[in-house]
C-alpha positions in Angstrom: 2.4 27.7 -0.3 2.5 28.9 3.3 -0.6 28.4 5.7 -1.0 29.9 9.3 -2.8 27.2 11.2 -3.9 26.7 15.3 -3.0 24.0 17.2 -6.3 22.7 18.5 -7.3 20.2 21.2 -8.1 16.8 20.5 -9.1 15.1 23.6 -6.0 14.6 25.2 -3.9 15.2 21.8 -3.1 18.0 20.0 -3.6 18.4 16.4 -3.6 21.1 13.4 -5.1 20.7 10.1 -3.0 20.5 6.6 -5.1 23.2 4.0 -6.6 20.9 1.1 -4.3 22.4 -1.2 -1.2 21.9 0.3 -2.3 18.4 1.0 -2.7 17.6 -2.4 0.3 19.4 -3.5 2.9 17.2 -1.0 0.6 14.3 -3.0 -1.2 13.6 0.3 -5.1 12.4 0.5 -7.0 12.1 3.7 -6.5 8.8 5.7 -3.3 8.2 4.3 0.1 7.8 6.6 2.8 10.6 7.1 5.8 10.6 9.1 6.6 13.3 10.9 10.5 14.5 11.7 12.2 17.1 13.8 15.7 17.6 14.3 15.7 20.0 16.9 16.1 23.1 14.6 12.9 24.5 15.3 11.6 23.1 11.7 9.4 20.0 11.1 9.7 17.5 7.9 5.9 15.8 6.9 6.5 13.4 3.8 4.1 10.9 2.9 5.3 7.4 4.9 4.5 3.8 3.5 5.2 0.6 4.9 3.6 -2.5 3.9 4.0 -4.0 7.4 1.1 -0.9 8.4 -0.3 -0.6 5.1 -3.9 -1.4 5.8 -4.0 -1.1 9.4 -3.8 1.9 12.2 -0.9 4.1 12.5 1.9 3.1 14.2 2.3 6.1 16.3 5.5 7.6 17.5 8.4 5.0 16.8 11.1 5.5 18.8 14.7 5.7 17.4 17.1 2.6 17.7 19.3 2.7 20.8 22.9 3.5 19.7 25.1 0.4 19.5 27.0 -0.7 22.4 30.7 -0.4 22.6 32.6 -4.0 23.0 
């Protein structure tokens, strides 16, 4: 499926809607938690996120990456 959707304002946010039947083809329902990935190729990856840690709570947000190790 392939859907042509505006970004909209939210307040101070951003945001675009996922049509109802792409959302239920990824296997996605409405409140649950996504994570969100881009690589810097232009593309973005949305797959369904669980973590029991956030299961029954708010979203996390943006989690930033780990910093790489340091050398000896």
């Amino acid at each position: 499926m392939r859907a042509i959707q505006k970004i909209v304002r939210n307040g101070n946010s951003a945001q675009i809607t996922i049509p109802r039947p792409l959302l239920f083809e990824m296997g996605l329902r409405p409140g649950d938690l996504i994570e969100l990935t881009h690589d810097g190729s232009g593309c973005a990856t949305i797959r369904p996120w669980i973590n029991r840690e956030y299961a029954n709570t708010h979203s996390p947000g943006v989690i930033n990456e780990p910093p790489p190790p340091m050398k000896p």
